[in-house]
C-alpha positions in Angstrom: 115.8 99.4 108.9 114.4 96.4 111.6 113.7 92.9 110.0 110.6 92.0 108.5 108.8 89.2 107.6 108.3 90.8 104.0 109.4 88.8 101.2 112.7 90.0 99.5 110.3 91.4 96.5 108.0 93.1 98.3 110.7 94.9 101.1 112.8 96.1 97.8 110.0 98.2 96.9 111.3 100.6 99.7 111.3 103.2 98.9 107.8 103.4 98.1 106.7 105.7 94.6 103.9 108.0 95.4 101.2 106.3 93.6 102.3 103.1 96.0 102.6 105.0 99.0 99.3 106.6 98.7 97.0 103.6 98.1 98.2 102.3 100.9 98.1 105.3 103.4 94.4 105.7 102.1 93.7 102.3 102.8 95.1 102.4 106.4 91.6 103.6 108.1 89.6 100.9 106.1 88.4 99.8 103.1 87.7 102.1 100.2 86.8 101.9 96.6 88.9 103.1 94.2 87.6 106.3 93.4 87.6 106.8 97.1 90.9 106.3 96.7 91.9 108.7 94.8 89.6 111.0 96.8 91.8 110.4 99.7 94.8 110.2 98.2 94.3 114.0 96.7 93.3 115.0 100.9 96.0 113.2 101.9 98.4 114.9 99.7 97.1 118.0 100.3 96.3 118.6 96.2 99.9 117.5 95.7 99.6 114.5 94.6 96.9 113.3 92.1 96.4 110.1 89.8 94.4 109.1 87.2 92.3 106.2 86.6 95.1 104.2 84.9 97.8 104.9 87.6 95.6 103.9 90.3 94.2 101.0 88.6 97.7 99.9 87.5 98.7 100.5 90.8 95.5 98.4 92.3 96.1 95.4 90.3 100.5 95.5 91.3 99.4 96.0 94.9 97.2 93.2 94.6 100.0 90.7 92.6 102.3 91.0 95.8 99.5 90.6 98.5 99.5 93.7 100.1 95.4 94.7 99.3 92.7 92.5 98.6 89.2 92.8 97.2 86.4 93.2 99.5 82.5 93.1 99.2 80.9 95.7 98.7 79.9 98.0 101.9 76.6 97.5 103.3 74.0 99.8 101.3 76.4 100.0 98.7 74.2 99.3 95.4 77.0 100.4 92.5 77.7 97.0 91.5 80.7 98.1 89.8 82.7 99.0 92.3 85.3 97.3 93.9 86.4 97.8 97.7 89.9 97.3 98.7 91.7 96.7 102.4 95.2 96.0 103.4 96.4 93.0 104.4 98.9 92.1 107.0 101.5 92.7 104.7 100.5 95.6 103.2 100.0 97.3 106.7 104.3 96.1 107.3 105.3 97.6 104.3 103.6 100.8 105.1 104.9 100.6 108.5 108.4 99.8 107.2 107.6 103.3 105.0 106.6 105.2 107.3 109.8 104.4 109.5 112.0 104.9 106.7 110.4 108.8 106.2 110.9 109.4 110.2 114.0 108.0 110.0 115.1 110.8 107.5 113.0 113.4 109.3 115.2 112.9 112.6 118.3 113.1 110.3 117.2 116.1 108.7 116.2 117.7 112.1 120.1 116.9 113.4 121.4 119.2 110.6 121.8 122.8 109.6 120.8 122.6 106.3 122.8 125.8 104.8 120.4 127.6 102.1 121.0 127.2 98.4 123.0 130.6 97.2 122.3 131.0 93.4 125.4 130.8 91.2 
């Protein structure tokens, strides 16, 4: 994996777990609220992958402790004012990048192989 200007805590969450990955590939087109969120993260996921409130929220307020999202105002016309809008920041954007290497990387391995098919036992 190349060097990055991560700190040491935030590159050993590499592998990222689902609920990390997919707040920030949701958040990679803009800022969103966090049911929003969770809205995205179930398209993204293609139904796969679904969180509730407290995962999400959990994983909000972790994401937010390392400085990888930050709160935003709210979107223009937006009058819920009990919603909160999240974005990346520059090092959120790295460590997805850095993820999204790490799943190519083993995509291009994977592609080099014949896999041989399970045989039941």
């Amino acid at each position: 994996m190349k060097s990055s200007p991560l700190p040491d805590d935030v590159q050993r969450l590499i592998p990222l777990t689902p609920a990390v990955f997919f707040v920030l590939f949701s958040l990679a087109e803009g800022e969103r609220h966090g049911y929003a969120i969770m809205q995205e993260t179930a398209k993204l996921s293609e139904g796969k992958f679904r969180m509730g409130a407290g995962t999400l929220y959990t994983t909000i307020q972790r994401l937010l402790g390392f400085s990888l999202i930050e709160e935003t105002e709210a979107a223009a016309g937006d009058t819920d004012t009990r919603r909160r809008y999240y974005r990346l920041t520059g090092w959120g954007q790295s460590l997805l990048d850095l993820e999204l290497e790490r799943m190519r990387s083993v995509l291009r391995l994977a592609a080099r192989r014949t896999l041989k098919p399970r045989t039941s036992e």
